[in-house]
C-alpha positions in Angstrom: 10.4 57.4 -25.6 10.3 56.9 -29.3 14.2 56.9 -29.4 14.6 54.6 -26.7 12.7 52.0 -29.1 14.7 52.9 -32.3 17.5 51.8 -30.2 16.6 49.1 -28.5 15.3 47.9 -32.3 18.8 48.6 -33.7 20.4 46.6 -31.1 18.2 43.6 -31.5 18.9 43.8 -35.3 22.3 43.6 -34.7 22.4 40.7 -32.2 20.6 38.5 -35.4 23.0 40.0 -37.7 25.5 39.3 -35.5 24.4 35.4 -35.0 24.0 35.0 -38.8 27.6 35.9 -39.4 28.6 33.3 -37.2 27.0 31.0 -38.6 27.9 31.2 -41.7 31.3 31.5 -41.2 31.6 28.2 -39.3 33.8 25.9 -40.9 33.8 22.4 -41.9 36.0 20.2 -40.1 39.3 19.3 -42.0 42.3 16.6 -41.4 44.2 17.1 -38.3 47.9 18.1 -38.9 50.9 15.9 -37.5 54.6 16.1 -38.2 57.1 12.9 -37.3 59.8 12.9 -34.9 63.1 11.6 -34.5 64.5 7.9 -34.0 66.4 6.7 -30.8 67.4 3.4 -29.2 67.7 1.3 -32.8 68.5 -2.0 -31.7 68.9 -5.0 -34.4 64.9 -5.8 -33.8 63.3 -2.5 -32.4 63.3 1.1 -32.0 61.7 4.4 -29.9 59.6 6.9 -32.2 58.0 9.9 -32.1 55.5 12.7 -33.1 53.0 15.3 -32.8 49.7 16.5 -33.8 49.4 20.4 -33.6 46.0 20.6 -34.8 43.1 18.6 -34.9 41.4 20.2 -38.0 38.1 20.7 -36.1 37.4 17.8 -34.9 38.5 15.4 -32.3 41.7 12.9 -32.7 40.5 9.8 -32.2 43.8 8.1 -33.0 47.3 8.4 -33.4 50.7 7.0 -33.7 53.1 5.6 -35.9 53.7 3.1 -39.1 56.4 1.6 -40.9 57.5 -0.7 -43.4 60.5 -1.5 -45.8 59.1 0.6 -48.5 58.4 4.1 -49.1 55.4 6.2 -47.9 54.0 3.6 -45.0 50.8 3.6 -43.8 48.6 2.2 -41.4 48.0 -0.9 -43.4 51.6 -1.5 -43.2 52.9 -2.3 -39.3 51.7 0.4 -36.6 51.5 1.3 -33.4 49.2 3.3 -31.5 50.0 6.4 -29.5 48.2 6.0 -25.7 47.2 9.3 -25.5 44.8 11.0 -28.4 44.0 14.4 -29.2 46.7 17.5 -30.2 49.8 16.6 -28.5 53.3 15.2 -28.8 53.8 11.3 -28.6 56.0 8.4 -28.4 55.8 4.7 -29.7 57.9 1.3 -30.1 58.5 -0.2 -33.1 59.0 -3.9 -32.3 59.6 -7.0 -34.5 62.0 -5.1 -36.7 64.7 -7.3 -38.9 68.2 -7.0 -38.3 71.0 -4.5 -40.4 67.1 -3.6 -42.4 66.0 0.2 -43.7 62.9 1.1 -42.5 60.4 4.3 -43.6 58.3 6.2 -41.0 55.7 8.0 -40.8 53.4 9.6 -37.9 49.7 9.6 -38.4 46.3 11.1 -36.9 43.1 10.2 -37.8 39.5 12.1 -36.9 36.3 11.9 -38.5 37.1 13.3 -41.7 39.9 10.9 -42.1 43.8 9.9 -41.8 46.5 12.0 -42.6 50.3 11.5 -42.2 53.6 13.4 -41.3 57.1 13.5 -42.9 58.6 10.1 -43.4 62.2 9.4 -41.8 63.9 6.6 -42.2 66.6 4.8 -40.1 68.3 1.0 -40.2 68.4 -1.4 -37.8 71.6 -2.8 -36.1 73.3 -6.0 -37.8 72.5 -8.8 -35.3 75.2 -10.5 -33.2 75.2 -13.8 -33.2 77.8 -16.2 -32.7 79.5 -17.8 -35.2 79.2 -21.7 -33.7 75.2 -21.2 -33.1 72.7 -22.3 -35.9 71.0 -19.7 -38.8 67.9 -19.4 -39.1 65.0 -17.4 -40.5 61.3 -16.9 -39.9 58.6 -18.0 -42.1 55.3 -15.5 -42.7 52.9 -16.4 -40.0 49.6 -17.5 -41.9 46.0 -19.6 -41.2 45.4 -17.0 -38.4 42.6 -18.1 -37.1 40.9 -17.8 -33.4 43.5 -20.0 -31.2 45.7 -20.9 -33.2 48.2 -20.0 -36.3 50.8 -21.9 -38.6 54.4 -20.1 -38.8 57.5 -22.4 -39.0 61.2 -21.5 -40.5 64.3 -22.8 -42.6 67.7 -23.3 -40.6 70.2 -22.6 -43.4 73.5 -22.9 -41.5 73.9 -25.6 -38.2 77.1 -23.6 -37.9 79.5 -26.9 -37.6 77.3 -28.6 -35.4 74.2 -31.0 -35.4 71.1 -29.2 -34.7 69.0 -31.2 -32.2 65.8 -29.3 -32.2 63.8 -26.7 -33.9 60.5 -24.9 -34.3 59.3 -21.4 -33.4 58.6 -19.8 -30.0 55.9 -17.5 -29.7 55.3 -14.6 -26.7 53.6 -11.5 -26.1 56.6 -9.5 -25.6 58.9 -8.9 -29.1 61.3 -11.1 -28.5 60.0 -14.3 -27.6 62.5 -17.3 -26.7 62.3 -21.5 -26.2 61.8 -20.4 -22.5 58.1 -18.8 -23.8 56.1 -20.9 -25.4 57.5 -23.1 -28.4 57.0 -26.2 -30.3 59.6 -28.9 -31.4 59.7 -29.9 -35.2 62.8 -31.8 -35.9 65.9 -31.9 -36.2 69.0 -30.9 -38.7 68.8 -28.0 -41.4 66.1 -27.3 -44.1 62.9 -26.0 -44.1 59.7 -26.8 -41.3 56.2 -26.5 -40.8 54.7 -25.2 -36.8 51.5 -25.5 -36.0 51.0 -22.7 -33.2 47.8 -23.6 -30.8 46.2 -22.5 -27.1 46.3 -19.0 -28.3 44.0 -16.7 -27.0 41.0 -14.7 -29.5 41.7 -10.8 -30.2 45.3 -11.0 -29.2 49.2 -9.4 -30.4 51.7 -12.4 -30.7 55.2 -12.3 -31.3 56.6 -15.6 -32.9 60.8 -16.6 -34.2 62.0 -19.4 -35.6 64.8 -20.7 -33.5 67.1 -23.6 -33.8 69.5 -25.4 -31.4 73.3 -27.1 -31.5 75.5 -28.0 -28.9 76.6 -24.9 -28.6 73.4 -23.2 -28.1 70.2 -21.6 -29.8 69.9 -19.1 -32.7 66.6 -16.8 -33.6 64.7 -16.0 -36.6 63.5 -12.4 -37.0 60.3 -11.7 -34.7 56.9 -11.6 -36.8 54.0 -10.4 -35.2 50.7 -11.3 -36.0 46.9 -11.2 -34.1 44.6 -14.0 -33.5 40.8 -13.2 -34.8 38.5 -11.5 -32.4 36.0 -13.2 -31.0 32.4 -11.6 -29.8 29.4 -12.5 -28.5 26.5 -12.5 -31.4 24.0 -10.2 -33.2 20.5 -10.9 -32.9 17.6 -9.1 -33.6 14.0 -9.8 -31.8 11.2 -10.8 -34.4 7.7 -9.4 -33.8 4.9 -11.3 -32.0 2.4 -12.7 -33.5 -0.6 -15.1 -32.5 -1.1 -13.5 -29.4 -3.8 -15.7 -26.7 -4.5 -16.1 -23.5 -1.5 -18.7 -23.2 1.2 -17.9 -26.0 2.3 -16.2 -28.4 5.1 -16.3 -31.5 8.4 -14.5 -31.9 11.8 -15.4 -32.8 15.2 -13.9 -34.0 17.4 -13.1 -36.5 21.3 -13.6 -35.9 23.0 -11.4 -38.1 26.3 -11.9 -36.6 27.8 -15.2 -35.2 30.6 -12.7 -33.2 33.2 -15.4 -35.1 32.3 -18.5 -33.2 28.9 -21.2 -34.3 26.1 -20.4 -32.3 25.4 -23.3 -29.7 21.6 -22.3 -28.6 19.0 -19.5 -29.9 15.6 -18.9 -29.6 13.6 -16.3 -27.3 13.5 -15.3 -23.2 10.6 -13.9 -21.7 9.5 -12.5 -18.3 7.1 -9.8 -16.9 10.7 -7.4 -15.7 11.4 -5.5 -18.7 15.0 -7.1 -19.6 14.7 -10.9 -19.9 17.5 -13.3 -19.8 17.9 -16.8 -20.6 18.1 -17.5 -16.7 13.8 -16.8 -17.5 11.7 -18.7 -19.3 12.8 -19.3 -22.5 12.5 -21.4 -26.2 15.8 -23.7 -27.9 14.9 -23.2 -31.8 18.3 -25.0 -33.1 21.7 -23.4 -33.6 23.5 -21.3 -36.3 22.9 -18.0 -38.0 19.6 -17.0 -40.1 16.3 -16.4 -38.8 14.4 -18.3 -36.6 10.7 -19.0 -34.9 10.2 -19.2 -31.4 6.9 -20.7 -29.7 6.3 -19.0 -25.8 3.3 -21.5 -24.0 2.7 -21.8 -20.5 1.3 -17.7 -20.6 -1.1 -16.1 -18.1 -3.9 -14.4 -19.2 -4.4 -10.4 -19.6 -0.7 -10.3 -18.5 2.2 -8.1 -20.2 5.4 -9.9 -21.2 8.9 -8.9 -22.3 10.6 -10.8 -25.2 13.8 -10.6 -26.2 16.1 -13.3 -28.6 18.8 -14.3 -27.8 21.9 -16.1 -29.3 25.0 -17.8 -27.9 28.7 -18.6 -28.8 31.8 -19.6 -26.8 32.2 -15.6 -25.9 28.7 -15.8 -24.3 25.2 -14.6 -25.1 23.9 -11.8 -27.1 20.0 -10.4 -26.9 17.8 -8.5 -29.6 15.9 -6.1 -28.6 13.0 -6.3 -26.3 9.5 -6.2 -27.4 6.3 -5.9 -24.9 3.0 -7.8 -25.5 0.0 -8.2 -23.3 -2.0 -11.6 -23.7 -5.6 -12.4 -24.5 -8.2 -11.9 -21.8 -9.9 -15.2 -21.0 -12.6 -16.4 -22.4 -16.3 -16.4 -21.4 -18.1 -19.2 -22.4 -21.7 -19.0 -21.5 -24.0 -22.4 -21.1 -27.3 -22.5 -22.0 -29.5 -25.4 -20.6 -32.8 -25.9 -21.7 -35.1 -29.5 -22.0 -36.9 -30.6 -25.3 -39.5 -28.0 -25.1 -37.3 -25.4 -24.3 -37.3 -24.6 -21.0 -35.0 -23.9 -18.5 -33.3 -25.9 -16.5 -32.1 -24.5 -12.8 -29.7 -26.4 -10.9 -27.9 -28.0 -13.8 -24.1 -29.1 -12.8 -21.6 -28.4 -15.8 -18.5 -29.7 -15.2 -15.7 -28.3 -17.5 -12.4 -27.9 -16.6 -12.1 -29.1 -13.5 -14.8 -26.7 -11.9 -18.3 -27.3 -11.3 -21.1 -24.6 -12.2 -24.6 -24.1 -11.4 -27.3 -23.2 -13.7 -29.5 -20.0 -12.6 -33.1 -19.9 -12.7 -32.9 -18.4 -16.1 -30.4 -22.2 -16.9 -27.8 -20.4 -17.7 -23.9 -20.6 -16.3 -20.5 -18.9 -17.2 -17.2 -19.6 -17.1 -13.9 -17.8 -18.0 -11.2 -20.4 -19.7 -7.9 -20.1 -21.5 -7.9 -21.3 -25.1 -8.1 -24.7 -25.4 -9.8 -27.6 -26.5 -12.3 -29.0 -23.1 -14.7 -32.0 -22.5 -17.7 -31.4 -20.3 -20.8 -32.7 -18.8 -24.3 -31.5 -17.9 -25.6 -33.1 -15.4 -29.3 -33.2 -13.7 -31.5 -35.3 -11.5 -34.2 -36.8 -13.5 -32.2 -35.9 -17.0 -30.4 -37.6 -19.2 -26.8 -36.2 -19.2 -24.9 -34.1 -21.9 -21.7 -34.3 -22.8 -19.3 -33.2 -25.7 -15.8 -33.7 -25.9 -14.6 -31.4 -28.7 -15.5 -27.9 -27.1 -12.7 -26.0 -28.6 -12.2 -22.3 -26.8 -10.7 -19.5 -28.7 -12.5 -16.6 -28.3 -16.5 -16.3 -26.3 -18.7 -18.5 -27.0 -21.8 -19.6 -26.2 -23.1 -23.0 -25.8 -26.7 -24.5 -25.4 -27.5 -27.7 -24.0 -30.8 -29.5 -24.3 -31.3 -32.4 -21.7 -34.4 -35.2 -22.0 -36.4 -36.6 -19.2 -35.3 -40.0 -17.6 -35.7 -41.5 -14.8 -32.4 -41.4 -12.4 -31.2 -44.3 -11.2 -27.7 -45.5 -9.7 -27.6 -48.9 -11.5 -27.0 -49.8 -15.3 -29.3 -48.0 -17.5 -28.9 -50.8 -20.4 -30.0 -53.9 -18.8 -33.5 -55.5 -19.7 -33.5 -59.1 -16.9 -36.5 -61.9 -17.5 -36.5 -65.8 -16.8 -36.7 -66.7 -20.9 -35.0 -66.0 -24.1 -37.1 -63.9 -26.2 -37.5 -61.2 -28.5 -40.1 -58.3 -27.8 -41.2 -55.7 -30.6 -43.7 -52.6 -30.5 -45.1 -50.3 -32.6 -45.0 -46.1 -32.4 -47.0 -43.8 -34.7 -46.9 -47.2 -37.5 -43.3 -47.5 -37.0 -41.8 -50.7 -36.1 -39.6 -50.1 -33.1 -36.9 -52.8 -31.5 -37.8 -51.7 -27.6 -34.8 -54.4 -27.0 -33.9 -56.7 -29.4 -33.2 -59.2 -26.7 -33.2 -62.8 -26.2 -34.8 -62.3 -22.5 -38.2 -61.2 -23.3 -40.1 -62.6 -26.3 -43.8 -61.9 -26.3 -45.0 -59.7 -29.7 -46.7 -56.6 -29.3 -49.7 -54.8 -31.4 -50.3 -51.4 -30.7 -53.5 -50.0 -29.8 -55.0 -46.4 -29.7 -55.9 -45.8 -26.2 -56.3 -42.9 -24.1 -52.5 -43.4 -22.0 -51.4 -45.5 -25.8 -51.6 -48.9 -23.8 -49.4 -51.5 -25.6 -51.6 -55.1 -26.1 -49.6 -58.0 -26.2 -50.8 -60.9 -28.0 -50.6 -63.4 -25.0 -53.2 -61.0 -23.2 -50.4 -59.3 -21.2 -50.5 -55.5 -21.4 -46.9 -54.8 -20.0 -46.0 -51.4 -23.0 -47.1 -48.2 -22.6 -45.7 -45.4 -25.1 -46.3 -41.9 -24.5 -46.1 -38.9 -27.2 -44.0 -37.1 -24.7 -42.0 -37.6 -21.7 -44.3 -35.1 -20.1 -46.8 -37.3 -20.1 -45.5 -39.8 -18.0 -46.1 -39.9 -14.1 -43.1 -41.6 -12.0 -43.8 -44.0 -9.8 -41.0 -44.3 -7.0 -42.8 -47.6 -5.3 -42.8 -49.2 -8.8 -38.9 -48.2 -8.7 -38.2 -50.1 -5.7 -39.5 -53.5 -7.1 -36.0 -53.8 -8.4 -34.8 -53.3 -4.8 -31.7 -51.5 -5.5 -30.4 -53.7 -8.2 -31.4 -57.1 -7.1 -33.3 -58.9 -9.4 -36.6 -60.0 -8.2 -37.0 -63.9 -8.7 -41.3 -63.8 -8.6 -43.9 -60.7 -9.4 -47.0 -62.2 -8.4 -49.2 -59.8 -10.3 -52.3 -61.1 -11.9 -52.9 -60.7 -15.7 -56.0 -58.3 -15.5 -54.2 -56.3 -13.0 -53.3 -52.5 -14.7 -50.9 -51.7 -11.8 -48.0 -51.8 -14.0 -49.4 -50.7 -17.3 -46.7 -47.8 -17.0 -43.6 -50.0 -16.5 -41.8 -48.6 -18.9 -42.0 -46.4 -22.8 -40.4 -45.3 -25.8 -40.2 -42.0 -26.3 -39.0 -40.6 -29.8 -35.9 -38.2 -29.2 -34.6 -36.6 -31.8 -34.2 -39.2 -34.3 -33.6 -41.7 -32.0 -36.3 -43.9 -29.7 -35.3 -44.1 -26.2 -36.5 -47.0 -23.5 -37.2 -44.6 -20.8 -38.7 -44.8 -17.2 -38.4 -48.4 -15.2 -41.4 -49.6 -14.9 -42.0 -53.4 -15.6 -42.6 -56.5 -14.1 -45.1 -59.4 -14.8 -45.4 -62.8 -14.3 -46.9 -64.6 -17.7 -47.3 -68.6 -18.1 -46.3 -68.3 -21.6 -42.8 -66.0 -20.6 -41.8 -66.7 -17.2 -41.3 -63.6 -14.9 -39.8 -60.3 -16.4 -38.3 -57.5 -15.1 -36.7 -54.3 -16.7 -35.8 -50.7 -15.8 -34.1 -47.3 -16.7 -33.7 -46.2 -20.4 -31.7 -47.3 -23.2 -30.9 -46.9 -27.0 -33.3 -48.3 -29.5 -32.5 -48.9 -33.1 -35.0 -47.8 -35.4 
């Protein structure tokens, strides 16, 4: 038993030797190895190629192919062409858009991630061109302002060969000998130099472009130059983080880093509950161009999560940042308080706030949920005066207390005093000299006197102001009410002058800072006045 576990130790020991030696002796990848082949089918403007990689170094081939140029020791920033196949293997390529009776050097190359390495060079030359003697010479100028769609070439006919030449310009194609049957433009006529503007090209794109020139006898070429029109892409943006999170919006916005080579039309930010937005959701416009950018998202629902993304867009379409999740605010609970002066509660108080109608409970209290915002409301209560406030701004829970005042409830104008003559009455409260309407309708004066109700003695004999220390002193009347008879002014109160039945027709109560005209409750009939009638409450100034 105890040798079986010496051995089974041993072995174990050397499975982790075994593993570490592997280890360790794995190597680093290294360049690839390639060797060029031979050149066939030379023609006066192209040629057939070859090569092959036999080892990729350690790594994958990501690329391969061959270069060239009129120098020595090409590489890949000289002309190329790609292999279609990648990894160890042979290959062949085209060389295109090669000059006539011209020595060229080449080389096969193979890149992976360690980097590029080439093969032998060989060189060949190209076969003198055969053109007629009676047709125009001409070369081809360097193909420059490469831009999107368009380029500028052009060319110089230096021989019309004995005849006029009747048109010129360059011809352009995706194949590597273009002709005036492909695309071309017209720049003249006769020998010299010219100027072509090349347009409708497409973005991203291998052209092939000659000068050619025309006689009666028929058309000569310039040597093909090849050139590619600047790729276009759709834009980098980035998604900025959110900020000022509510019930009903939030802030984000973008960052476009990359305009994909074409102006950014729109930008701003998408946003949707699904995980991916598009601009086909809801979404900002924040402007155009690159930079960074703020985006404000309204129009929210509460306690709800939400998706953002930014997004930009070019001719080549639109690009989106990253998405970013956010949940918004709950609502709001805003709790109303009602109480009257003294401080008790008020059941069965309407609050009317946001298109909704609540209730007081027996306790006077009501609650609501709402959204940020700003709200006007109004309390509301048979036999109160109403409360209102129209700057109630909701951001977070809040609690609001409302303290309503006796008053008597009525469905006509609560600031209308009616009498026969223009007159001006006055009384008194706790010494203070109080305006009870300041009024051209009623004009007899009033002294106060301490009594047990505080009954008002005019000086004419006619007791017609009460005033109370408290609104809970006073006991409504409902048939003294009716006298006005729903708003229509009685023309005659036959009520004799020693009569008390109206002594309560109406009082000022103090309210706060400001005295009130409270309670309807007034009529009399006085030789030196006429007959006089008021009702409801009403500012006084003090």
């Amino acid at each position: 038993m105890k040798t079986k576990k010496i051995i089974s130790l041993m072995a174990v020991m050397t499975l982790i030797m075994s593993y570490s030696f592997f280890i360790g002796c794995k190597k680093e990848p290294v360049l690839p190895t390639v060797t060029t082949g031979a050149i066939s089918q030379i023609t006066e403007n192209s040629a057939s190629g070859s090569g092959e990689t036999t080892a990729d170094g350690g790594a994958d081939i990501t690329l391969k192919g061959l270069c060239w140029s009129t120098t020595p020791d090409p590489t890949v920033l000289n002309m190329f062409m790609n292999a279609t196949t990648t990894g160890i293997g042979g290959f062949d390529c085209n060389l295109v858009a090669l000059q006539p009776n011209t020595q060229y050097y080449v080389r096969a190359f193979a890149i992976n991630e360690v980097g590029t390495v080439y093969g032998n060079t060989i060189t060949f030359t190209t076969l003198e061109s055969e053109v007629p003697d009676n047709i125009p010479v001409v070369t081809t100028s360097e193909v420059s302002e490469i831009d999107f769609t368009s380029a500028v070439c052009g060319g110089t006919v230096t021989s019309d060969a004995g005849s006029t030449v009747t048109s010129r310009g360059v011809c352009w194609s995706e194949n590597s000998t273009p002709t005036i049957a492909d695309n071309k433009t017209v720049n003249g006529t006769g020998a010299g130099s010219f100027t072509s503007d090349i347009a409708g090209l497409t973005t991203g794109t291998t052209y092939y472009v000659r000068a050619y020139a025309t006689n009666a006898n028929g058309t000569g070429y310039g040597s093909a130059m090849s050139f590619t029109t600047t790729q276009t892409g759709i834009p980098t943006v980035t998604t900025q983080s959110i900020s000022n999170i509510t019930t009903n919006s939030a802030i984000s916005g973008g960052n476009i880093t990359d305009d994909g080579n074409s102006s950014i039309t729109a930008r701003g930010v998408c946003w949707s509950t699904n995980s991916n937005p598009t601009i086909a959701d809801n979404h900002t416009s924040d402007g155009t161009g690159e930079g960074i950018y703020n985006s404000n998202m309204s129009g929210l629902n509460h306690t709800t999560t939400y998706y953002v993304r930014a997004y930009a867009t070019n001719s080549e379409g639109t690009g989106y940042g990253n998405s970013l999740s956010f949940v918004t605010a709950p609502l709001n609970l805003v709790t109303f308080t009602v109480t009257d002066y003294f401080g008790n509660s008020i059941t069965g108080a309407s609050i009317n706030i946001a298109s909704n109608t609540i209730i007081t409970n027996t306790s006077g209290i009501a609650t609501i949920s709402l959204e940020d915002g700003i709200y006007d409301y109004t309390v509301t209560k048979s036999g109160y005066i109403y409360s209102e406030n129209q700057d109630l701004t909701i951001n977070s829970d809040k609690d609001v207390s409302v303290v309503l005042y006796r008053g008597i409830d009525v469905n006509w104008s609560s600031d209308i005093i009616l009498a026969v003559q223009p007159q001006v009455a006055w009384a008194t409260y706790n010494g203070v000299l109080v305006g009870a309407y300041q009024s051209e309708e009623i004009g007899v004066a009033y002294t106060y006197t301490d009594v047990s109700f505080g009954r008002i003695t005019t000086t004419t004999g006619c007791e017609g102001f009460v005033v109370v220390n408290s609104i809970a002193e006073v006991i409504f009347y409902d048939d003294l009410v009716s006298l006005y008879n729903e708003g229509t002014q009685l023309t005659q109160l036959d009520l004799n002058v020693d009569q008390r039945a109206y002594e309560t027709v109406y009082f000022i109560s103090k309210i706060g800072n400001q005295y009130k005209l409270v309670h309807y409750k007034f009529g009399h009939r006085s030789a030196m006045t006429g007959n006089i009638m008021g009702f409801a409450y009403k500012d006084i100034d003090n």
